[in-house]
C-alpha angles and dihedrals in degrees: 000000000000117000092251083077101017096051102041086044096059098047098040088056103041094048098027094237127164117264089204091071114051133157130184127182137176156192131233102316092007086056097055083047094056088047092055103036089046087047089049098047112036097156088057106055131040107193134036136192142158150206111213085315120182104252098180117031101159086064098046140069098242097053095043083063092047093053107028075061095041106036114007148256100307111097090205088059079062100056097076094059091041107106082200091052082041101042087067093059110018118106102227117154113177126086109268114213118204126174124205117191099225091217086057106143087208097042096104097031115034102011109044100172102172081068084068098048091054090042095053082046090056091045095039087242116148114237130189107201115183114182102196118210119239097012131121138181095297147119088249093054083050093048106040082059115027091095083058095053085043095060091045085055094048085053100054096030087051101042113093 
C-alpha cells in the first residue's frame, strides 16, 4: 500500500474526517512530493500548497541524486514523479499556492521555481508564487507562513 492510500486512510478513520476534502503541503523535498501526489491525483485532493518546494528534480542536481538513489539510472524512469513534467497533463483544477523565500541559498541552483509557473502555464493550471523577501530554507520561513497556507486550505476545503 503506497502512502497516498495508507496515510489518508488512517487519518480519515481515526478522526472521521471527510474523504471528499482533502489537503496535502509540503517543504523542500515534501514539498516537491505534495506537488506530485496532488498532480497525479486530482480527483483526491482539493487543495495544494507548498513551502520552496523542488519543482523539477529530474533537471537539477539534488533530484538526479534522489532518483539516481530511488529509481535508477534511466532518466525516463524520473519523469512520472517530476510536478513540471505533471503540471502539462494533470487535471488539476484548483489554485496551487507556493511560497519562495527570495534569500534562499537553493533557489538558482536546486528550486527553480520559475520552471513550475511556466509549467502550470503550459498545463492551464493556476498557480499562486510568492517569492517572499528575506527568507531562506528554514523552520522559521515555514512557520512564519504556514497560517497563511492553513487558511488557503479552509477556503478551498470549505467552499462547495
Amino acid at each position: 500500500m503506497q502512502v497516498v492510500d495508507e496515510l489518508p486512510t488512517l487519518v480519515e478513520g481515526r478522526f472521521g474526517l471527510d474523504p471528499s476534502r482533502r489537503g496535502i503541503t509540503g517543504h523542500s523535498m515534501g514539498g516537491h512530493g505534495a506537488l506530485t501526489i496532488a498532480l497525479k491525483n486530482p480527483d483526491r485532493y482539493r487543495s495544494e500548497s507548498a513551502f520552496a518546494p523542488i519543482v523539477a528534480p529530474t533537471e537539477v542536481p539534488w533530484g538526479q541524486k534522489a532518483f539516481t538513489g530511488y529509481l535508477g539510472d534511466d532518466p525516463e524512469d524520473w519523469v512520472r514523479y517530476d510536478a513540471c513534467k505533471l503540471a502539462s497533463t494533470s487535471n488539476w483544477q484548483g489554485r496551487i499556492l507556493i511560497d519562495q523565500g527570495d534569500a534562499d541559498g537553493f533557489l538558482q541552483e536546486q528550486l527553480q521555481p520559475d520552471r513550475f509557473v511556466e509549467a502550470c502555464g503550459a498545463g492551464g493550471i493556476e498557480l499562486l508564487l510568492r517569492m517572499q523577501p528575506g527568507y531562506d530554507h528554514s523552520y522559521y520561513f515555514i512557520a512564519s507562513l504556514f497560517g497563511e497556507h492553513v487558511a488557503h486550505h479552509a477556503r478551498v476545503l470549505r467552499a462547495e
